[in-house]
N, C-alpha and C positions, 0 to 999 in steps of 0.2 A: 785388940790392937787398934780396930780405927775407932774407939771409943778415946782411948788414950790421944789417938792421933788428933782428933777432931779438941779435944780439949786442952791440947796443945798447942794450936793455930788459932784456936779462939782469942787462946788469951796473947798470943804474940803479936798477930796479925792488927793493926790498925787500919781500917782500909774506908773502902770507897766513898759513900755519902759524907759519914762525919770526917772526912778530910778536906772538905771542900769549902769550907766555910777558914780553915786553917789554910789553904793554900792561898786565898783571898787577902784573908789578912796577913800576912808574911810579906806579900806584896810582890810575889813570886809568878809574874805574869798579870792578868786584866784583874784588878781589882772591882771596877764598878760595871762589869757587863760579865758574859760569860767563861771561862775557862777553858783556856785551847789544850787540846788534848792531838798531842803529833800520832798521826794514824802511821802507824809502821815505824812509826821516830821520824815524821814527815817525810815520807817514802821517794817524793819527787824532790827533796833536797840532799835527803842523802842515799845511798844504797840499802833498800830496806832490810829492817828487820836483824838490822846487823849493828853490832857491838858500836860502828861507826856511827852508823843511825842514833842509836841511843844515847853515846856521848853527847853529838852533834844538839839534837832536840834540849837536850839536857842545858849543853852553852847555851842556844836559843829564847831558856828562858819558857819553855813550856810546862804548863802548869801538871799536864796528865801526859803518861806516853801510853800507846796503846803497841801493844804486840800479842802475835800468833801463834800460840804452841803446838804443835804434832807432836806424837811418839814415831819412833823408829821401828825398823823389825825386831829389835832388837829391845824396845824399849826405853829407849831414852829420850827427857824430853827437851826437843829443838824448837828454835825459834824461827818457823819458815810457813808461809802463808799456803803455799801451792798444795794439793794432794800431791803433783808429780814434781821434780827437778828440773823437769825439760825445760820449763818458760823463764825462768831466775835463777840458772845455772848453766854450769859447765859438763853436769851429770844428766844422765839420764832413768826414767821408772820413778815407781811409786815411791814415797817417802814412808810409807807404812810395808811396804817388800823390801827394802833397802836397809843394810847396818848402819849405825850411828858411824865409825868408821871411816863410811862413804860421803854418808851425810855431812860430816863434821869437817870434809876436806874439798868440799865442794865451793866456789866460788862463784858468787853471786854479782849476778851481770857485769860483769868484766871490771868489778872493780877492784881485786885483789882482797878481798872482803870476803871470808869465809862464813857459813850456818853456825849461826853459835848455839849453845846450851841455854836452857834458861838462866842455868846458874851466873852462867858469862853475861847473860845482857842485865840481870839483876845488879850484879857487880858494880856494873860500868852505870851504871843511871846515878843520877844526884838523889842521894838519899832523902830531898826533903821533897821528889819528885812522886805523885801517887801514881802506880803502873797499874793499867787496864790488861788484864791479861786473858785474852779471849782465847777461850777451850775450842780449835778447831777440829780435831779430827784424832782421837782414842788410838787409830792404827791395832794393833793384834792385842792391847790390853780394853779390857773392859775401861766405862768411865770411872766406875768405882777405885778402879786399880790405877786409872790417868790420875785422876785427882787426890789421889793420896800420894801419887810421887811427885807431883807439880806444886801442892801445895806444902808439901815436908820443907822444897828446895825455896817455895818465895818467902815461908814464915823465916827461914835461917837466914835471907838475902835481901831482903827487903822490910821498912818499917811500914809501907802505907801501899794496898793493892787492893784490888777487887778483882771477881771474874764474871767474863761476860761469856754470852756465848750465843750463837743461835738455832741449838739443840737443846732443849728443855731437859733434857736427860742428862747434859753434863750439869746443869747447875744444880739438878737434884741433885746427885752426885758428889758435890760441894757441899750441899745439905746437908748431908746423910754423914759425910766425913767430919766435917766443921762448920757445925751450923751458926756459928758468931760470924764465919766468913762473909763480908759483904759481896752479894751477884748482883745481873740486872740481865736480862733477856736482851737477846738483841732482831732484831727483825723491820723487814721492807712490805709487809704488807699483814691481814688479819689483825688489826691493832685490839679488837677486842678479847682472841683468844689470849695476844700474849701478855693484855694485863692480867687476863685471870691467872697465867701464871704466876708475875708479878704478886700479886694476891696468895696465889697459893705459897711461895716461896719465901714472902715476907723481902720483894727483892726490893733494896734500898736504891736504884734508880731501873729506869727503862731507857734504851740508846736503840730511839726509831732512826728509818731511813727520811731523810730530807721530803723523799717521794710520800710520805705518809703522815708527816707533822702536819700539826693544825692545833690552833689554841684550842679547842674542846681537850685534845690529846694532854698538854700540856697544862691547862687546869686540872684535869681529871687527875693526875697521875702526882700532880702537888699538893692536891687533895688529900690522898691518899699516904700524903708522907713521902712521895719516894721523887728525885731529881728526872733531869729529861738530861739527854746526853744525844746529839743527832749527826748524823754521820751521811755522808762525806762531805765538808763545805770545802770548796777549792776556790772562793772568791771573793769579794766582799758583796756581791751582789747577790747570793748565796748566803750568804750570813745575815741578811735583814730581817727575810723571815722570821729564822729562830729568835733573833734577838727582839724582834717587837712581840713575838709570844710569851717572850718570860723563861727560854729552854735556859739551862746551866750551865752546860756545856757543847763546845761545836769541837767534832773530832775533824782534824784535817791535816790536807797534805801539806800545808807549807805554813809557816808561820803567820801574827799578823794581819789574818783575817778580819779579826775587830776592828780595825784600826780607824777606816772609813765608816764603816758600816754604824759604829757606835757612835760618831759625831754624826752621822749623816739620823740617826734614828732621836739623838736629844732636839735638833734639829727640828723633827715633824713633832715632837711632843709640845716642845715651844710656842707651834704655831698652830697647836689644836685649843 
């Protein structure tokens, strides 16, 4: 069965690296600098992680959305960042001890905005939108068993996705189920172990932390074929960095980021 599985998503799935060069050209956000990818579906503009978020991003005009799946106790996969309920709800306890049920009827910081499914924020995203869907937390299923039901649900709900993660073991996982699927390691420090991942997994980008970028990082890893994707820029003054290394992508919380940062960066090139 996940022989079938995995050869099934291979071929549906269009995802992460090779969409990026298509989302450019469509003209579907920054054409000539990097590709904003709304962190939560820009989490500080809308109510993360929620069906609202997703549309929201999607109006916006952002090129990548990125979202967080968990299982429930129960097994089902949600789209909610927290291990517990208590910080971005109404509910209370683990989201891995808790029924979907619970999960599905919880309301997320006061905005009348419920946990949705994956299947539900798949839905609602602009289908010409590439979704980052980072494998947070298995809950009482193995990852073998998360990633064969996460990924059953985004090959039927979505044209263009990748999965991220910053457990090495969920994207084997993805591997091992659907190895055409595109991954990319995610991580804030050790940048040498998690290219060897990268390496070992054939993963078509790596998405470091801001605190860890360095054009060494991002030659190395362009080198090697695979995009740079850097997380979390929340400014324009944050955005210069990446953008004078060459990174692809900047994941953030609010739209727009480029905007200064790329006139402000042709700018010094001018005057070099």
């Amino acid at each position: 069965m996940v022989k079938a599985t995995g050869a099934m998503l291979g071929l549906t799935a269009a995802s992460g690296t090779t969409t990026a060069r298509t989302e450019q050209n469509r003209g579907h956000g920054s054409r000539d600098g990097p590709y904003v990818t709304a962190h939560r579906g820009f989490r500080d503009v809308f109510p993360q992680n929620t069906v609202a978020a997703i549309e929201g991003a999607s109006r916006l005009g952002a090129d990548r959305i990125e979202i967080d799946v968990v299982a429930t106790s129960d097994g089902e996969i949600v789209v909610f960042h927290d291990e517990r309920l208590d910080d971005l709800t109404n509910e209370l306890g683990l989201v891995a001890e808790t029924p979907a049920e619970i999960v599905l009827d919880a309301e997320v910081l006061g905005s009348s905005e419920t946990v949705p499914t994956l299947a539900q924020v798949l839905k609602a995203a602009d289908p010409n939108v590439t979704m980052n869907i980072e494998f947070k937390a298995s809950g009482p299923l193995t990852w073998t068993e998360f990633a064969e039901r996460a990924l059953r649900i985004a090959s039927c709900k979505s044209k263009r996705f990748y999965v991220s993660s910053f457990d090495p073991d969920a994207i084997r996982a993805v591997k091992d189920v659907a190895p055409r699927i595109d991954v990319a390691p995610i991580f804030g420090r050790n940048v040498a172990e998690n290219l060897a991942v990268a390496r070992e997994l054939d993963a078509k980008a790596v998405n470091p932390s801001l605190g860890v970028l360095d054009a060494d990082l991002v030659e190395t890893a362009h080198a090697e074929g695979r995009e740079v994707n850097v997380w979390t820029v929340d400014t324009w003054r944050e955005a210069r960095d990446p953008i004078e290394f060459g990174a692809d992508g900047l994941i953030a919380d609010y739209p727009n980021m480029t905007t200064f940062a790329m006139g402000e960066s042709r700018g010094i090139r001018r005057n070099q």
